[in-house]
Residue frames as a rotation matrix with the C-alpha (Angstrom) as fourth column:
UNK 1
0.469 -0.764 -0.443 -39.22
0.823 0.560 -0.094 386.81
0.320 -0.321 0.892 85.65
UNK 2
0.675 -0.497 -0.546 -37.34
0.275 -0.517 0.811 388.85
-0.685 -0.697 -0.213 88.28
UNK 3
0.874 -0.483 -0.053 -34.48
-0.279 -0.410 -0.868 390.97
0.397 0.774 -0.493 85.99
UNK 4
0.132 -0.976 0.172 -31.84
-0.952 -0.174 -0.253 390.56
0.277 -0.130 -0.952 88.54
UNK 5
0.493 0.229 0.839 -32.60
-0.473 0.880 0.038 386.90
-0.730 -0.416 0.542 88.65
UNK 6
0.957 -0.239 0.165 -32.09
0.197 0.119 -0.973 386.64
0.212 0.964 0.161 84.78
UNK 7
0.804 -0.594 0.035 -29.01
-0.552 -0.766 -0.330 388.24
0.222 0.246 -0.943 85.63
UNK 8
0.112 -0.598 0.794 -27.50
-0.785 0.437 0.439 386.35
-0.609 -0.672 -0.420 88.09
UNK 9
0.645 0.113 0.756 -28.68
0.209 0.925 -0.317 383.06
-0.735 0.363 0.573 85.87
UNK 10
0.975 -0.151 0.162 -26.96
0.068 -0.492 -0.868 384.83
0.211 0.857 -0.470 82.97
UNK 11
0.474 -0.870 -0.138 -23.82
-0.842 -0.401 -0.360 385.38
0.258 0.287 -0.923 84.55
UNK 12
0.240 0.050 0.970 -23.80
-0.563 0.821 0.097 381.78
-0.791 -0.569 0.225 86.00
UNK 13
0.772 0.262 0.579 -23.75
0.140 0.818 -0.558 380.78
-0.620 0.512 0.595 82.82
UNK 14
0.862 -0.468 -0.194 -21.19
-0.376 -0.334 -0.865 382.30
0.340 0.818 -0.464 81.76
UNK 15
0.315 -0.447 0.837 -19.21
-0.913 0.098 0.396 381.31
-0.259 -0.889 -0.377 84.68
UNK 16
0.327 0.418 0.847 -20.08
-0.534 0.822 -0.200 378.05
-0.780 -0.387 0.492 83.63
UNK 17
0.958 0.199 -0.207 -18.91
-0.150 -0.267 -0.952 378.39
-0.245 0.943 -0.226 80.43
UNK 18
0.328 -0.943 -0.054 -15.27
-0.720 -0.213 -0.661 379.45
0.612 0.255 -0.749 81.29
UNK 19
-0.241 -0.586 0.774 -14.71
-0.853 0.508 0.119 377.08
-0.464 -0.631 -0.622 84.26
UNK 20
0.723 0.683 -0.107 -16.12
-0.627 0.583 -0.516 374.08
-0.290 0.440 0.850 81.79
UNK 21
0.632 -0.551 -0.545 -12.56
-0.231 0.537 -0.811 372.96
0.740 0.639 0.212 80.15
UNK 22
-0.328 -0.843 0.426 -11.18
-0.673 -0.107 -0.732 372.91
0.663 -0.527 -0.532 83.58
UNK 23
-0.273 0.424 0.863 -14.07
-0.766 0.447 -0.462 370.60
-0.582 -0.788 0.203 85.31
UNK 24
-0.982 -0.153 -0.109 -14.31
-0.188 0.815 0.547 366.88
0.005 0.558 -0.830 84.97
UNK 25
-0.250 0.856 -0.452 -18.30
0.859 0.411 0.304 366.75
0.447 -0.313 -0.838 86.31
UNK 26
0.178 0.762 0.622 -21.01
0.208 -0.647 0.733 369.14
0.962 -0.001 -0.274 86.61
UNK 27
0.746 0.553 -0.372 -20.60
0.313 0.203 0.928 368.18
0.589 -0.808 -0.021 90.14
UNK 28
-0.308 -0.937 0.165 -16.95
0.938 -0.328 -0.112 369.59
0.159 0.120 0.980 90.07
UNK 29
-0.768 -0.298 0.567 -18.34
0.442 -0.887 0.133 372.68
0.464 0.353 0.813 88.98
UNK 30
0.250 0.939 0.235 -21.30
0.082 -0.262 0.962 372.82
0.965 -0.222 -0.142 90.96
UNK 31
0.487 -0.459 -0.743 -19.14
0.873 0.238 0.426 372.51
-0.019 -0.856 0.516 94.27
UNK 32
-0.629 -0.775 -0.053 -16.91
0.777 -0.628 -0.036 375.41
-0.006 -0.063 0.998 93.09
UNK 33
-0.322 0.286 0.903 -19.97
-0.170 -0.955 0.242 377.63
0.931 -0.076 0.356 92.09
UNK 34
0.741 0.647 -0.177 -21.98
0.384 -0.193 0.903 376.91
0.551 -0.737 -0.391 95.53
UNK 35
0.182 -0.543 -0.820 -18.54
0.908 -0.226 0.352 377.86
-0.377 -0.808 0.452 97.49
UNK 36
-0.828 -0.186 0.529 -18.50
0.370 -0.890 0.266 381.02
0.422 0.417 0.805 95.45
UNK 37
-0.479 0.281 0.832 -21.50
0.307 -0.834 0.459 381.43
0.822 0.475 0.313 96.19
UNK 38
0.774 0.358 -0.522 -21.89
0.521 0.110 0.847 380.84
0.360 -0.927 -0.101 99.45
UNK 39
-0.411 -0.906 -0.105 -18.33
0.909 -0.398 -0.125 383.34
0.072 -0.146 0.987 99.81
UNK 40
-0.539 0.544 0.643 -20.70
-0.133 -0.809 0.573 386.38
0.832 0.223 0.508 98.06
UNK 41
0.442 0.894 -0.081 -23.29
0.279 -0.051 0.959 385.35
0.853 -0.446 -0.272 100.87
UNK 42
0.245 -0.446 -0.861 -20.87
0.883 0.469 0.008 385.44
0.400 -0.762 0.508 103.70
UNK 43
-0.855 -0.476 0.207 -19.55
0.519 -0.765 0.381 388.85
-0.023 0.433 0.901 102.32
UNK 44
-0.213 0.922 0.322 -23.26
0.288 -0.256 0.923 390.22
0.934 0.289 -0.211 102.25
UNK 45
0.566 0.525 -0.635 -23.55
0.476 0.421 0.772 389.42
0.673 -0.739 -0.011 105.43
UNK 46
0.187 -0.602 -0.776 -20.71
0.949 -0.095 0.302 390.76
-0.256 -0.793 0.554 106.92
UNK 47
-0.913 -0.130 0.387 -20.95
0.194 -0.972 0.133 394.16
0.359 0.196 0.912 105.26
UNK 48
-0.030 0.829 0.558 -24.63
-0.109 -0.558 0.823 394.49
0.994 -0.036 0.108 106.64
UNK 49
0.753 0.342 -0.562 -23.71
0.608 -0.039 0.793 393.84
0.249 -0.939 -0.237 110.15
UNK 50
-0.501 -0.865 -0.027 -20.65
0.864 -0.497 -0.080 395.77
0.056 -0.063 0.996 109.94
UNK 51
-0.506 0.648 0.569 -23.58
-0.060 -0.684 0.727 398.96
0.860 0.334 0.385 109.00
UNK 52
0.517 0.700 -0.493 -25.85
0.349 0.354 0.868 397.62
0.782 -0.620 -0.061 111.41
UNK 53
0.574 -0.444 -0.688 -23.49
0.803 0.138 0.580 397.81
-0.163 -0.885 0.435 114.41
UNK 54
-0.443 -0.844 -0.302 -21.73
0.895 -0.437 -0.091 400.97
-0.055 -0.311 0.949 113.50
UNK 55
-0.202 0.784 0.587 -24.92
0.633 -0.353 0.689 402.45
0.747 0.511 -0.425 113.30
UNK 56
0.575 0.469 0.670 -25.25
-0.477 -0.473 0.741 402.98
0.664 -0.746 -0.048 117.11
UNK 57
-0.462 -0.671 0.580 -23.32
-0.848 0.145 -0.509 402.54
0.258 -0.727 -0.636 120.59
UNK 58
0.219 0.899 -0.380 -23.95
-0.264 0.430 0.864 398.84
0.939 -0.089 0.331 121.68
UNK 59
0.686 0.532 0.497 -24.30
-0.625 0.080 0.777 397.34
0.374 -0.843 0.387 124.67
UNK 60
-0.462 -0.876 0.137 -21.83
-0.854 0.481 0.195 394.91
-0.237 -0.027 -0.971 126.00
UNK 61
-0.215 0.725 0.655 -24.40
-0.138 0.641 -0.755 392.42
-0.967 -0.252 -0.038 125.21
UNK 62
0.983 0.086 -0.164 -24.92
-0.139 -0.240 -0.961 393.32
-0.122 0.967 -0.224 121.83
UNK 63
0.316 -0.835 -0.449 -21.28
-0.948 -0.294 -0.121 393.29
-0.031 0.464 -0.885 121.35
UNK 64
-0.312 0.281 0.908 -21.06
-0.755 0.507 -0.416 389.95
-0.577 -0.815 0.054 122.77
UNK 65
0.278 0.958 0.072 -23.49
-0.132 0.113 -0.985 388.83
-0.951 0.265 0.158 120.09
UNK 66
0.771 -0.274 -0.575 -22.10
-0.631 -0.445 -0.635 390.44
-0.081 0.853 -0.516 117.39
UNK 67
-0.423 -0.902 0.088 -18.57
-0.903 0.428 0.044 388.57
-0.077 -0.061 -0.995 117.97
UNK 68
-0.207 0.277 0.938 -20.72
-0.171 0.934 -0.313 385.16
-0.963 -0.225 -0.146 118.53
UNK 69
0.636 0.767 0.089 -22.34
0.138 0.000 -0.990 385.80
-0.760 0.642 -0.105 114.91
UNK 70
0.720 -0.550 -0.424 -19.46
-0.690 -0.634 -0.350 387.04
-0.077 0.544 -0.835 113.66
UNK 71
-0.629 -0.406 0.663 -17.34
-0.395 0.901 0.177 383.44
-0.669 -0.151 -0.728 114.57
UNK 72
-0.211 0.552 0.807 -20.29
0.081 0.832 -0.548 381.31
-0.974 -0.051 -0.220 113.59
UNK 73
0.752 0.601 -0.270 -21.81
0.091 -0.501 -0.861 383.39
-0.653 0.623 -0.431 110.73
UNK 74
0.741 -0.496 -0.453 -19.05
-0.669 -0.604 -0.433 384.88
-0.059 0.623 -0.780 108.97
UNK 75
0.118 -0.979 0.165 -15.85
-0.891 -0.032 0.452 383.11
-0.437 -0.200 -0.877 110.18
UNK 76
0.112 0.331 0.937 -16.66
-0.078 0.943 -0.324 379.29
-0.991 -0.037 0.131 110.06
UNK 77
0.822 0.373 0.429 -18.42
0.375 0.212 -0.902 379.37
-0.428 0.903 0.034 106.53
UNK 78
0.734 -0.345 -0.585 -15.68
-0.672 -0.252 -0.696 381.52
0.093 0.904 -0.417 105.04
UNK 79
-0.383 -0.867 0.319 -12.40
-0.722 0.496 0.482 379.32
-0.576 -0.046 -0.816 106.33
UNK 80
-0.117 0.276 0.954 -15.03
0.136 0.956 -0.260 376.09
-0.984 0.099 -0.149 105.05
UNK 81
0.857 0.479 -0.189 -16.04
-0.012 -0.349 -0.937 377.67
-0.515 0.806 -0.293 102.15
UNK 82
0.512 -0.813 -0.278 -12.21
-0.809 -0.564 0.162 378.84
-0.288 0.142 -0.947 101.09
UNK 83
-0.353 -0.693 0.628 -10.73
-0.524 0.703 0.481 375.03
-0.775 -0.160 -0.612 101.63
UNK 84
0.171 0.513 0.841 -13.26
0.315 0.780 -0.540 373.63
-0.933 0.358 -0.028 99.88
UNK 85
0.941 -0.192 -0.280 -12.85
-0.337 -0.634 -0.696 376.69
-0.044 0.749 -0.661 96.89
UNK 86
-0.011 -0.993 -0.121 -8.88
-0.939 -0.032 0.344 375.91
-0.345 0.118 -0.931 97.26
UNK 87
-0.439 -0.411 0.799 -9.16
-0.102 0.906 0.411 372.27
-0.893 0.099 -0.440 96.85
UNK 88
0.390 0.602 0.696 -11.26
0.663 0.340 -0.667 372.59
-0.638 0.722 -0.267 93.74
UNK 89
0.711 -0.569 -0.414 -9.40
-0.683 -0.416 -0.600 375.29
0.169 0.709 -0.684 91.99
UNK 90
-0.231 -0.889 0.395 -6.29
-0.636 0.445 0.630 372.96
-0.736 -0.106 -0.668 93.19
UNK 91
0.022 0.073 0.997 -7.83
0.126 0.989 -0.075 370.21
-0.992 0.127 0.012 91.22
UNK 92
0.999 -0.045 0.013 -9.05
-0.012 -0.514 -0.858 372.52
0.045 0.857 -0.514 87.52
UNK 93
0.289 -0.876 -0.385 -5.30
-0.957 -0.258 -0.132 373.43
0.017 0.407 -0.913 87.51
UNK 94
-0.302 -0.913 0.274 -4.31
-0.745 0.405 0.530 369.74
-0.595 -0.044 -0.803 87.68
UNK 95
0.558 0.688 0.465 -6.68
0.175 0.450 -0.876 368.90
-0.811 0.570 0.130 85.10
């Protein structure tokens, strides 16, 4: 078994642990971690094209790109990702 798998599983559970007395259903809490973690992925992403692209002069084409990828890729998922994270923490606190 991969170590920084174990990890991740390891802190998942712990996660899982503390947000427990605040979720009514697994599926509660499985909604809040996947928008966490789909937030960390978003964040991943946008720090390696941020690197990527300040790596070298691009093109107007490449820039272009970037901004398209940057909307779709980045923007999109985090606003969706965020509402969906807001309405579930909204809900744990009115548990």
């Amino acid at each position: 078994m991969n170590k920084e798998y174990l990890e991740r599983t390891q802190q998942k559970i712990r996660v899982k642990e503390q947000l427990n007395p605040f979720t009514e259903s697994d599926e509660e809490f499985g909604r809040l971690n996947a928008d966490l973690h789909d937030l960390v992925e978003c964040s991943e992403w946008l720090l390696a094209a941020l690197e990527t692209a300040g790596d070298k002069k691009m093109t107007d084409e490449e820039i272009e790109t970037f901004l398209i990828d940057l909307d779709t890729r980045f923007a999109e998922h985090v606003m969706y990702h965020a509402s969906s994270l807001h309405e579930g923490i909204s809900k744990c606190w009115a548990n």
